[in-house]
N, C-alpha and C positions, 0 to 999 in steps of 0.2 A: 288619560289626560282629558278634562272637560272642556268647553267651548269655551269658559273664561279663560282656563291655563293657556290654549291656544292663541288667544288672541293675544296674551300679555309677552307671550312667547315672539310670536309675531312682532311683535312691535317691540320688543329688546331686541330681536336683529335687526328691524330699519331703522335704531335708534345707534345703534352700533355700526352697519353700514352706509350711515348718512345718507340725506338728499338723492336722489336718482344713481344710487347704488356705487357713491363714494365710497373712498376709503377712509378709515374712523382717524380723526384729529390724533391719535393715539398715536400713529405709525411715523416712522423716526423720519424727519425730510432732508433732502441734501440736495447739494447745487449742483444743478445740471445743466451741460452746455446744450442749446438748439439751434443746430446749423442749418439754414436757409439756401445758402449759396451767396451771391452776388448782388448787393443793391441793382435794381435799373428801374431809367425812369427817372422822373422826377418827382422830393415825396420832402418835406420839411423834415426837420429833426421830430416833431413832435409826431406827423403824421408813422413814422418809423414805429417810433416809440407806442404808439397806439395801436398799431397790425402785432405787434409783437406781446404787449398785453391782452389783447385778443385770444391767443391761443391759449394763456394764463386762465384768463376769465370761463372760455370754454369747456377748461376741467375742474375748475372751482366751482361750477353753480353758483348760487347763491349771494356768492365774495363778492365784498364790497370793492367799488374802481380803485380804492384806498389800499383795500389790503391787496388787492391782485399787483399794485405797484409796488407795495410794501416787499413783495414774494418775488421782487426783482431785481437782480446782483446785477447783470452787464445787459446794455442794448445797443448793439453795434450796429455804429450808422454812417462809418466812413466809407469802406470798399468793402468790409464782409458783412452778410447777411445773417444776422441771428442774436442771441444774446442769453442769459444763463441766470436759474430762477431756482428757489426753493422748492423744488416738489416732493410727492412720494415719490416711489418707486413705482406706483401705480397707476398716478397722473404722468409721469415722464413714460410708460409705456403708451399709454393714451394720444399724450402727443406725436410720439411717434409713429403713429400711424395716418396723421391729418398731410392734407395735400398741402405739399409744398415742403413737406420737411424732409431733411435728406437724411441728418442723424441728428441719435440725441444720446449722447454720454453722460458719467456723472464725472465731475471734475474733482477728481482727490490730488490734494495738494500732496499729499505723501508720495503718489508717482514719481514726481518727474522732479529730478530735484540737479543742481550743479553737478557738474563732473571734473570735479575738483582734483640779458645785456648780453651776454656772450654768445647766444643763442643764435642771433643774426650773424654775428662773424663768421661764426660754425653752416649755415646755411650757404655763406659766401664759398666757402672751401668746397663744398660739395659740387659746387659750379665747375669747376676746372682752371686748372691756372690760365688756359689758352685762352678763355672766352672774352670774348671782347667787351658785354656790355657785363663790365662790374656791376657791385650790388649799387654803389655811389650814384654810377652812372645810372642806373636803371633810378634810382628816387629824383635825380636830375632830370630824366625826362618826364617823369610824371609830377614833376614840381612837388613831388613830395609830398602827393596826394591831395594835395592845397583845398581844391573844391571839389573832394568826394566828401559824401556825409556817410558816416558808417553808425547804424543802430547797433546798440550793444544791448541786448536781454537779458538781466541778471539782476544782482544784489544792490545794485544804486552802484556809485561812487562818492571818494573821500574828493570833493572839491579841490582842497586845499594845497595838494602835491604839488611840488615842481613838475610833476610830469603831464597835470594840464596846464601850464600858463601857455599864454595868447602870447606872450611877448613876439613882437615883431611878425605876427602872421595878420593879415589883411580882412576886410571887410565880411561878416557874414555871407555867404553865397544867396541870392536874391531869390533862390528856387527854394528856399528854406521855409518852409508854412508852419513848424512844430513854436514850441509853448518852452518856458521856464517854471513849471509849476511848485509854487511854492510849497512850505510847509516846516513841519519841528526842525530849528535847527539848519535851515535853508530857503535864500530867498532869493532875488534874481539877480542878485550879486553877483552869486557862487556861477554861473553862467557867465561866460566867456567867449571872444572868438576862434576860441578852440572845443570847449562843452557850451557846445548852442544851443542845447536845450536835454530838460530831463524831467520825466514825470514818475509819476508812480501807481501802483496797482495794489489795492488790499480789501476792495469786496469780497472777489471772491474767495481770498484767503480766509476774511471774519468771518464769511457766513459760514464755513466749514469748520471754524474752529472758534469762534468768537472771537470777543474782539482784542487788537493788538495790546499787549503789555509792552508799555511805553519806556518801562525800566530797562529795555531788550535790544529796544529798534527803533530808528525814527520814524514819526509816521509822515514822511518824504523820502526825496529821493538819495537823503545823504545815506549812505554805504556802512553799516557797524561790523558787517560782517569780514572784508576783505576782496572776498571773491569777484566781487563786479570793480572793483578799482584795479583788481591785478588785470584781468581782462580785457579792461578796457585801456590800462598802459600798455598792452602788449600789444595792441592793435594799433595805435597811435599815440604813444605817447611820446612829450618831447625826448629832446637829450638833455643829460640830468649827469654831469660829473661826477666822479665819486662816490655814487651810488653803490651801496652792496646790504649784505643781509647781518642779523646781527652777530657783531662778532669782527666784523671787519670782512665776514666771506663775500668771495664773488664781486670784491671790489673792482667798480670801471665804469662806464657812461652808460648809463640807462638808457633804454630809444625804445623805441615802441618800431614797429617795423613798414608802418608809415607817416613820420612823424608831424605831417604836415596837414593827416587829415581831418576834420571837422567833428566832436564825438557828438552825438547824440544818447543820450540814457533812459532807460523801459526800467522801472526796479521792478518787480516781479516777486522775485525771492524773500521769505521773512524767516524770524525764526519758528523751528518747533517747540511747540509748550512743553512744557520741562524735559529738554534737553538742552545741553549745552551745544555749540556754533561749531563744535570739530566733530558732532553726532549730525549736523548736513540740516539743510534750509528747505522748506517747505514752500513749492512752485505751484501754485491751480493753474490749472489748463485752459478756465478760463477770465484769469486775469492775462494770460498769455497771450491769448488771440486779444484780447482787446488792448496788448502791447503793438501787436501786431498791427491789426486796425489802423492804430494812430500810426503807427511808425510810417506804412507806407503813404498815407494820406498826409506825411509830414513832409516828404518828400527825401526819407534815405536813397541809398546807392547802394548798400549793402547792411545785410541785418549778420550780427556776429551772434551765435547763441551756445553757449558753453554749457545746454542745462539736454535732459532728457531720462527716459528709461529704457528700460527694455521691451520693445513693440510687441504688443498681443495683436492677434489673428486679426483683427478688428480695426488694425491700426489706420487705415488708411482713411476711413469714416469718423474715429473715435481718439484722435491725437491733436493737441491744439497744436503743435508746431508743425504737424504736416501740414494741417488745415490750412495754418496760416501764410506758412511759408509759397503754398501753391497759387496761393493770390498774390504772396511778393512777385513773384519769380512771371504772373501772367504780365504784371507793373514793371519787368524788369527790373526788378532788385534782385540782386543774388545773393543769396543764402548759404551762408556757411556754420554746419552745426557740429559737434562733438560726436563721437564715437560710442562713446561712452567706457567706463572704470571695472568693467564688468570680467575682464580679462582675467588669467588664460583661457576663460571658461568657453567652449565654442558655442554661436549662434548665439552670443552677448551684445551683437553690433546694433548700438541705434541709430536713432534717425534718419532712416534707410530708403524714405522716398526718393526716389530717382531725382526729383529735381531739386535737392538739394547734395549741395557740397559735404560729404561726410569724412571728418579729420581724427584717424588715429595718432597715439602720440608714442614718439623716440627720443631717442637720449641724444647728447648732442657730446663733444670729445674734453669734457671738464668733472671734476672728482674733487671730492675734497679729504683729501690724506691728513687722517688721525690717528697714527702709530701707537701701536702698544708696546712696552719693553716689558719682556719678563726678568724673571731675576736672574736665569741662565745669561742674559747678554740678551738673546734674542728679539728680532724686531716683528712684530707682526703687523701688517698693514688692517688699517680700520679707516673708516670713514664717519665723518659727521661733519654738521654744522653747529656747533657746540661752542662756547669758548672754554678753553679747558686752560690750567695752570700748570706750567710743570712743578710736580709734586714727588715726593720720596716713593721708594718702593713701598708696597703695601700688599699683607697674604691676600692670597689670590684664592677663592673658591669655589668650585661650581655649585651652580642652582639646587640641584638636584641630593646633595651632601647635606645642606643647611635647609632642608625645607622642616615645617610644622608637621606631625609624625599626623598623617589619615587628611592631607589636604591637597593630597594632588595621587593623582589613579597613573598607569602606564604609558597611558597616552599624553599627560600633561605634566611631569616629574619634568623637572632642569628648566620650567617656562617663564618662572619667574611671574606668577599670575596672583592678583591681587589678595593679600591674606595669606599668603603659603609660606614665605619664611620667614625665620627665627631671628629674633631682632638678637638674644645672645650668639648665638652662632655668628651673625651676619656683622654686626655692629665691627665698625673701621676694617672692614676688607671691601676689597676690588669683588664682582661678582660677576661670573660670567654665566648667561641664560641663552636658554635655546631660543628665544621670542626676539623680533626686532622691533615692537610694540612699544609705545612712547608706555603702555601700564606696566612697562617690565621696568622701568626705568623707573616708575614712579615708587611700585612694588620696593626695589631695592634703596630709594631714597627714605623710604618709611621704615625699612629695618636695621636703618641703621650704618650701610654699605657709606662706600665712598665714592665710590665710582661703577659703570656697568658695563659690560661688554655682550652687548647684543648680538645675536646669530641669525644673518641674512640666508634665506634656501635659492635665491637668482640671483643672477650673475650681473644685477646690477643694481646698488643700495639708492633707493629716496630714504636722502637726508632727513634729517630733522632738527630742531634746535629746540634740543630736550631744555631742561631745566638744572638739571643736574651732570654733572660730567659722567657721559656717556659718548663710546663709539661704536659703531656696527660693523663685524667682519662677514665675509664668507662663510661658506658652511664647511667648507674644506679648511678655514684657518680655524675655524670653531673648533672642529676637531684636533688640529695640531694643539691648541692652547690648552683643551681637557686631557690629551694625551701628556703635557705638561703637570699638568695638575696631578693627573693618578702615577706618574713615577716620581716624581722630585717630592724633599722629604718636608720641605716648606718651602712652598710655589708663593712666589711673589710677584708683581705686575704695577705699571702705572702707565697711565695714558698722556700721551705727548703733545705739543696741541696742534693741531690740525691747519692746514692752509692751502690754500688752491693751489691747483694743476691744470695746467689747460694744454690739449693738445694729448690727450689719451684715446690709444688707439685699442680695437675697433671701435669707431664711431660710422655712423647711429645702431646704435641694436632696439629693438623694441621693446617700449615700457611693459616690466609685468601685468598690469593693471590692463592695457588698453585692450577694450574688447574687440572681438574676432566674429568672422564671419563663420560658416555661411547665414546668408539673411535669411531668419528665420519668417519671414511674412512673407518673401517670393525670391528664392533661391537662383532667380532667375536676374534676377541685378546685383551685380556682386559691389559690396561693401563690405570696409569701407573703402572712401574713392581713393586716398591719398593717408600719407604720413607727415610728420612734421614735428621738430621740437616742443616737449610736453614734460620733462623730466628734471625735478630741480631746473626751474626759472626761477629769474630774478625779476619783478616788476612791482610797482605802487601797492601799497599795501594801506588799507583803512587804521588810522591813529585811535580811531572806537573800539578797535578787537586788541588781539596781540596775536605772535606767533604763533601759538597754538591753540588759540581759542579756547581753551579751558577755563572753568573760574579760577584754577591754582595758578595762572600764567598774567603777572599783571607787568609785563615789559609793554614798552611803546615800542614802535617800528614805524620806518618810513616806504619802505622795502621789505620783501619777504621770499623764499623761498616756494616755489610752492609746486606741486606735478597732479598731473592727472590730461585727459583730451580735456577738459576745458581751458588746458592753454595753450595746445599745439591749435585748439578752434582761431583762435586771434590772431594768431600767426597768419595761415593761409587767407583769414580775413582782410591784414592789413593788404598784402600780396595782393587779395582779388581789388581791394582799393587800386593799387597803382595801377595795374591792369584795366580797371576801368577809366581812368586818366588818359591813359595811352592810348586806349581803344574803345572810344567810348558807344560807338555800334555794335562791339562785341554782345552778343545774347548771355544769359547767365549758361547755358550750354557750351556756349562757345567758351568761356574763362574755364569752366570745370575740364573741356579737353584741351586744353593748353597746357594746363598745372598738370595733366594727369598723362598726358602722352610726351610729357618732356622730362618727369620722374627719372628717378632713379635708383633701381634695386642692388646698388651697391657700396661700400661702405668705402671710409677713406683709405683705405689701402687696394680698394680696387677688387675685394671679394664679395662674395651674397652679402647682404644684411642680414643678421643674426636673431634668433630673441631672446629672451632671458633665459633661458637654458641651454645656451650654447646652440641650437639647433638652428639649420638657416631656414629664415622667415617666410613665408609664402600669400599671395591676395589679399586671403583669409585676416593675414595680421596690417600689410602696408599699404595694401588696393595695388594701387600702379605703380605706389614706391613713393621718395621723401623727395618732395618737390622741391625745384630748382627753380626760384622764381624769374631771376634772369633769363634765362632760356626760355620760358615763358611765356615773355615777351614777342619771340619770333618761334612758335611751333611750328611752322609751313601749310599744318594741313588743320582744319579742324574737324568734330564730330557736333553738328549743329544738331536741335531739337527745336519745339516750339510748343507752346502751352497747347495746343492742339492734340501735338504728337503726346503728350503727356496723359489727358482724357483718354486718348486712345488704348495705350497702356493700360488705362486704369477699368479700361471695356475687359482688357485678360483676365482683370480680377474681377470682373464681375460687379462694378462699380461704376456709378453715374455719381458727378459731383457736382457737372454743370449743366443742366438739362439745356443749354442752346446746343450740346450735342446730343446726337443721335447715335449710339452703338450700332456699328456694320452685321450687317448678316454673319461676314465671314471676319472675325475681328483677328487682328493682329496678332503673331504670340507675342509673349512676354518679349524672350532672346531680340524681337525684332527692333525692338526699342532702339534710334540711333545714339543709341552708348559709347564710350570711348575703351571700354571695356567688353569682354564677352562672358559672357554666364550663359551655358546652358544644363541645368538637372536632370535626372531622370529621362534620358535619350533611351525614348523608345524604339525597338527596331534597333538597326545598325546605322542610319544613318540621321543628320539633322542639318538643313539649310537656313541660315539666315541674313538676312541682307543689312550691310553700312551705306553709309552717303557720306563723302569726306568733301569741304570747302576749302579750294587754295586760298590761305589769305601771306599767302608765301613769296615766290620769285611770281610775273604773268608767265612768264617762257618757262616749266618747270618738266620732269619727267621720274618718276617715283619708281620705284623698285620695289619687289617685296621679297621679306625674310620670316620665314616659321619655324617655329620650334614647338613642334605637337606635344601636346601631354601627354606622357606616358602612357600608351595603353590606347591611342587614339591617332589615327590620322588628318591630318587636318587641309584642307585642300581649296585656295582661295582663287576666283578668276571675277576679271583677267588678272595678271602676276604683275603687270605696268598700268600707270595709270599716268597719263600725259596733261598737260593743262595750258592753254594758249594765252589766259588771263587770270587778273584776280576775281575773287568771287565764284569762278566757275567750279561747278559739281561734277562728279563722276560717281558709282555706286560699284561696290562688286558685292559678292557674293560667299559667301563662308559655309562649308561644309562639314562636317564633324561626321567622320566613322569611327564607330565601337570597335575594337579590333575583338576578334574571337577570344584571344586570351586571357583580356580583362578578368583579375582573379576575386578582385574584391568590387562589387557591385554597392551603389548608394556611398559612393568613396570617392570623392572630388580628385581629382589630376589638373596640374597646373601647367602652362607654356604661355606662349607670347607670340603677335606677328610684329611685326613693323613694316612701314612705308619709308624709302631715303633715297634724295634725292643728291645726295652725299654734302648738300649741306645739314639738313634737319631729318632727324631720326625721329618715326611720329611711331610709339611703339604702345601696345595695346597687349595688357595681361589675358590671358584665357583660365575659365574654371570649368570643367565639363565632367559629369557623374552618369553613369550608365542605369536604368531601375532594374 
C-alpha cells in the first residue's frame, strides 16, 4: 500500500467514524431513558430542559441546539430528574458514564405491556360472618373514598360509562393540581367530578416505533382498547344496576370497590403495529415515568398500575415503574402494581421492589355452567360466557378423527389449530378439541362445525365470549366425552346454554396465569405481597374495542369479562383508597402491612387455598394470602418502613439512587428490611438473625403473644415471645432466628411457615420463606 492509499484509507475511517471518534450516522438510534435522580433547588422549566440537552449536545459534537432538541422524547421536570432521547447505543454508553447520571436504559415499548361486581361480595365473605365492621360499613367510614385521588396507569378510558358519572358526588378536592388534556375524540367535557383529570403519553411510543396510526387509537386519553376502563371501574367505579357481560352473564350492580373515589387517568399503553388489541399493547418505559412525574406532581393518593414484565438483574436501576414508583411512595403515594400473567411458571413475579404493593390474582366463588348433553342422556358440565341456543342433537366428533391428513404431528393432533381440519368431515358436527384457545373455536367455525367443546388442563376455566357457540370442560370430562365418542356407534352432543352460579365452592384458588415467586432480582423479599380477585370480572369496558379484540369480533359491549393480575391490581388499589381515608397518616408501608398481615390463606370452607392443580398454594403463589379489607382497617400491629429505610436496602444490592445518601460501611442485609413478611435464601452456615420493628396503631394498653410454625426443615426461634405496649404509636423490635436443621434433604429448596403476634383481638400473622445454599 503507497502513501496516497494510506491516507485515503485514513480518511474513509474518520469519515466513517465521524467528528472526534463518533459513531457513523449509519447506526440504528433508539430511545433511551436517563435518570438523574431528584429535582433540587430551584431551576425554571427551561433551565431543566437545558442541563438536560446538555448532555445530548455533549455526545453529539457538532449538533445543532435544533437537532440536539429534535433527539429529545421526554424532560422530566416535576419530581423525577431525567428525560429520554434518541441515541446510539454508543452515545447512551457515553452518557452513562458523566457525572451525575445514575442509569441509562433503552426503553422498548415491547417490555412492559398490561397484565391483562360479584367480586366485592365475594371479598365480603371472606371477612367472616362475626366481624363487625362490614364491607358497607367500612366504605361508610371512609365516605367512600370521596377525597382520595387514585392515578390509574394504562390504556386511557371510555369516558362515557355509567360507571364514571359525577352524579351526586361533591366538589373537586382543592389539593388536585393535575390537567384535562385534550385531544382526538376528547375534550374537557369528558372530565368530570369523578374523572378529574387525564392525559396521555405517546413520544416515547413514536419514537420507538413511529408514528401513531390514527385508524387504531386515539391520540388522547380516550380508551379503544378496554383495558384502562376495566381498571379503572374496578378501582372506583360507580354503582351501575343491571350491569353484566354479553349475553346477559354476571348480571348485578357494577361498583368499582371504592365507589366514591376521584379517578385520575396516565394513558400510556397503544397499540402494536400490525397486531391486533387481544396480541397486547405496547407500554415505553419512558412514557411511564413521565406518567409518573405528572401524576405525583398532580397531586394523587394512590397510583393503580396493572402493566409490567418480567424483572432483569438490572431491574432496580433500569425499570420505569420501579423508578417511578420509589419517588411516589418518598411523596407518599402508595403504589399498587400487578404481579404479573406469567404463571405457573416460577420466578415470573413482577414488580418486585419492596416498596411497592405487588397483587396476584384468584378466583372468586362464581362459574358460569354451560352443559353438554350427549346423546346417551348424559350431562356433562362445561362452562363459557357464550350465548348459546338450545339446539337439536348433533354427531359429535373428535378433533383428532377429522383433521387434514400431514397437518398436525403427535404432539398437536385433537387441537383443533388453525388449518387442520376437514371442512367435509367436520361440516354440521359438534367438535370436541384438546385446545381451550378462542383459535380452536375459530378453527372449527371455518370448517364448518356447529359448535366446540374445548378442553381446559386446571382446575379452573377463564371464560370467554367466543363468537360461536362454544363451551370449555375439564380434562377429566374431555376424556369422558372422547371415551363417548370411541364406544357409541353414533356419538351425538349439543350444548345447553349457560348461566350463573354464584356461591361455588372452594373459593379462592389461584389463577393459572398468576405469576410466582421466588423474586428472581433478590430472593430476599418475598413476592408477591398479597392476593386478590383477578378471574373472570366484570367491569366498564371501552365501546371502541369489543369482547375480544379481534378484527372478526364486531360486538359492542358496555361491560366485559375480563382476568389476569391486572384486575386483582385495582382491587387492592380501591382497598388502599379507603384505607387512606381512614388513616390518612398511615405511610404507604404502613397500608401494605395491614392488607398483608390481616390476609388470609384459607378458602371458604375453612381449608388452605388451593391452585389450579388441585395442590395447596404457598407465598410463592398468594404472598400473605387474599386480603380482607375490613380487617384491614384495625390490624393492631404494623410493619412501618420509610424511604430511608428503602435506599438502605437498595445499599444490599449494591445500589445508590439518591446520592443524599451515603452507603454504611457495614450495610444492612437484604432479610433486614422491615417487611411484613420474611424471606431469607441461601442460609449460609446453620443459622440466620434478623430483626422487625412492629408499630401498635391498636388497643394503648395492649400485650401480644407469639405463635410459630417453622418451615419444614428449619427452626425458627423469635425473642422476646411478648411484646407489651402502654400506648399508640409505640414501637418494640425482636428478633428472628432461622436454624438449618442437619437433615435438610433438598438444599436451594424454599420451605414455608408463619409467625404471628395476638393480642386475642388482632392476629398480625407474617409468612416465612427460607432456603438453605
Amino acid at each position: 500500500m503507497n502513501k496516497h492509499h494510506i491516507i485515503l484509507f485514513l480518511l474513509s475511517i474518520f469519515l466513517i467514524m465521524g467528528l472526534g471518534g463518533f459513531v457513523s450516522c449509519s447506526e440504528e438510534k433508539k430511545v433511551y431513558v436517563v435518570y438523574l435522580g431528584e429535582h433540587s433547588g430551584e431551576k425554571t422549566l427551561k433551565e431543566i430542559e437545558d442541563h438536560h440537552c446538555s448532555f445530548l449536545h455533549s455526545v453529539k459534537g457538532t449538533t445543532t441546539k435544533k437537532d440536539v432538541r429534535a433527539s429529545l422524547v421526554h424532560s422530566y421536570k416535576n419530581i423525577i430528574n431525567g428525560f429520554s432521547a434518541l441515541l446510539t447505543s454508543q452515545e447512551a454508553d457515553m452518557i452513562s458514564g458523566m457525572e451525575g447520571v445514575i442509569s441509562v436504559f433503552h426503553s422498548d415499548p415491547h417490555e412492559i405491556k398490561p397484565h391483562t361486581t360479584r367480586s366485592w361480595d365475594f371479598v365480603s365473605i371472606l371477612e367472616g360472618t362475626s366481624l363487625i365492621n362490614s364491607r358497607e360499613e367500612l366504605l361508610q367510614n371512609a365516605s367512600y373514598g370521596e377525597d382520595i385521588i387514585v392515578g390509574v396507569i394504562d390504556s386511557g378510558v371510555w369516558p362515557e360509562s355509567s360507571s364514571f358519572s359525577d352524579e351526586g358526588m361533591g366538589p373537586v378536592p382543592k389539593s388536585w393540581k393535575g390537567i384535562c388534556q385534550e385531544g382526538v375524540a376528547f375534550n374537557a367535557s369528558h372530565c368530570n367530578r369523578k374523572l378529574i383529570g387525564a392525559r396521555y403519553y405517546l413520544k416515547g411510543y413514536e419514537a420507538a416505533t413511529g408514528p401513531l396510526n390514527e385508524t387504531r387509537d386515539f391520540r388522547s386519553p380516550r380508551d379503544v382498547d378496554g383495558h384502562g376502563t376495566h381498571t379503572a371501574g374496578t378501582v372506583g367505579g360507580r354503582r351501575v344496576a343491571n350491569a353484566s357481560a354479553i349475553g346477559g352473564f354476571a348480571k348485578g350492580t357494577a361498583t368499582g370497590g371504592a365507589p366514591n373515589v376521584r379517578l385520575a387517568i396516565y394513558k400510556v399503553c397503544w397499540p402494536v403495529p400490525d397486531q391486533s388489541l387481544a396480541e397486547g399493547n405496547a407500554c415505553a418505559a419512558d412514557d411511564i415515568l413521565a406518567a409518573f412525574d405528572d401524576a405525583i406532581a398532580d397531586g394523587v393518593h394512590v397510583l393503580s398500575v396493572s402493566l409490567g414484565s418480567i424483572p432483569r438483574t438490572t431491574y432496580y436501576t433500569q425499570n420505569g415503574i420501579a423508578i417511578g414508583s420509589l419517588h411516589a411512595v418518598k411523596k407518599n403515594v402508595v403504589v399498587s402494581c400487578s404481579a404479573g400473567n406469567e404463571g405457573p411458571i416460577p420466578s415470573t413475579v413482577g414488580n418486585v421492589a419492596p416498596w411497592i404493593i405487588t397483587v396476584g390474582a384468584s378466583s372468586i366463588d362464581r362459574v358460569f355452567s354451560s352443559p353438554i348433553m350427549l346423546g346417551n342422556g348424559m350431562i356433562v358440565e362445561g362452562q363459557t360466557v357464550t350465548p348459546i341456543r338450545r339446539r337439536r342433537l348433533h354427531p359429535l366428533v373428535y378433533a383428532g378423527d377429522v383433521e387434514i391428513r400431514g397437518t398436525t404431528a403427535s404432539n398437536t393432533t385433537g387441537a383443533c389449530l388453525p388449518g387442520t381440519l376437514s371442512r367435509n368431515l367436520v361440516r354440521g358436527k359438534v367438535v370436541l378439541c384438546r385446545n381451550s384457545g378462542m383459535q380452536a373455536s375459530m378453527e372449527v367455525k371455518r370448517a364448518g362445525g356447529v359448535a366446540a367443546i374445548l378442553g381446559n388442563t386446571f382446575n379452573e376455566i377463564q371464560v370467554t365470549p367466543f363468537l360461536d357457540p362454544t363451551t370449555v370442560v375439564f380434562s377429566y370430562s374431555l376424556t369422558t366425552i372422547q371415551k363417548y365418542i370411541e364406544t357409541e356407534k353414533n356419538p351425538m352432543a349439543t350444548l345447553l346454554p349457560g348461566n350463573t352460579l354464584i356461591g361455588t365452592k372452594p373459593a379462592p384458588v389461584m389463577a393459572p396465569f398468576t405469576s410466582k415467586g421466588p423474586n428472581r432480582v433478590d430472593p430476599n423479599i418475598l413476592k408477591p405481597d398479597i392476593t386478590a380477585p383477578g378471574f373472570n370480572i366484570l367491569a366498564a369496558w371501552s365501546e371502541a374495542s369489543s369482547p375480544l379484540k379481534i378484527p372478526e369480533d364486531h360486538r359492542v359491549v358496555k361491560y366485559n369479562m375480563n382476568s389476569g393480575t391486572s384486575m386483582s391490581c385495582p382491587h387492592v388499589s380501591a382497598v388502599i383508597a379507603l384505607l387512606k381515608s381512614i388513616h390518612p397518616d398511615w405511610s404507604s408501608a404502613a397500608i401494605r402491612s395491614a392488607l398483608m398481615t390481616t390476609s388470609t390463606i384459607n378458602n371458604v370452607v375453612g381449608r388452605p387455598i388451593t391452585n389450579s392443580t388441585g395442590s395447596d398454594a404457598n407465598p410463592f403463589e398468594y404472598g400473605a394470602g387474599h386480603f380482607r379489607p375490613s380487617r384491614a382497617v384495625d390490624p393492631g400491629l404494623v410493619y412501618d418502613a420509610t424511604y430511608t429505610d428503602y435506599l438502605l436496602y437498595l445499599c444490599s444490592q449494591n445500589i445508590s439512587l439518591d446520592s443524599s445518601l451515603s452507603c454504611p460501611e457495614k450495610v444492612p442485609a437484604a432479610s433486614n428490611l422491615n417487611y411484613p413478611s420474611l424471606a431469607i435464601a441461601n442460609i449460609r452456615g446453620s443459622t440466620r438473625t434478623v430483626r422487625r420493628v412492629v408499630t401498635n396503631v391498636g388497643k394503648a394498653n395492649s400485650t401480644y403473644f407469639l405463635a410459630v410454625r417453622s418451615p419444614p426443615g428449619y427452626v425458627v426461634d423469635i425473642v422476646p415471645k411478648t411484646l407489651r405496649f402502654s400506648k399508640l404509636g409505640e414501637k418494640h423490635s425482636f428478633n428472628i432466628t432461622v436454624r438449618a436443621q442437619s437433615s435438610i434433604e433438598k438444599r436451594n429448596v424454599f420451605s414455608f411457615g408463619w409467625y404471628t403476634w395476638s393480642d386475642g383481638v388482632h392476629v398480625v400473622r407474617s409468612p416465612i420463606a427460607v432456603s438453605s445454599a
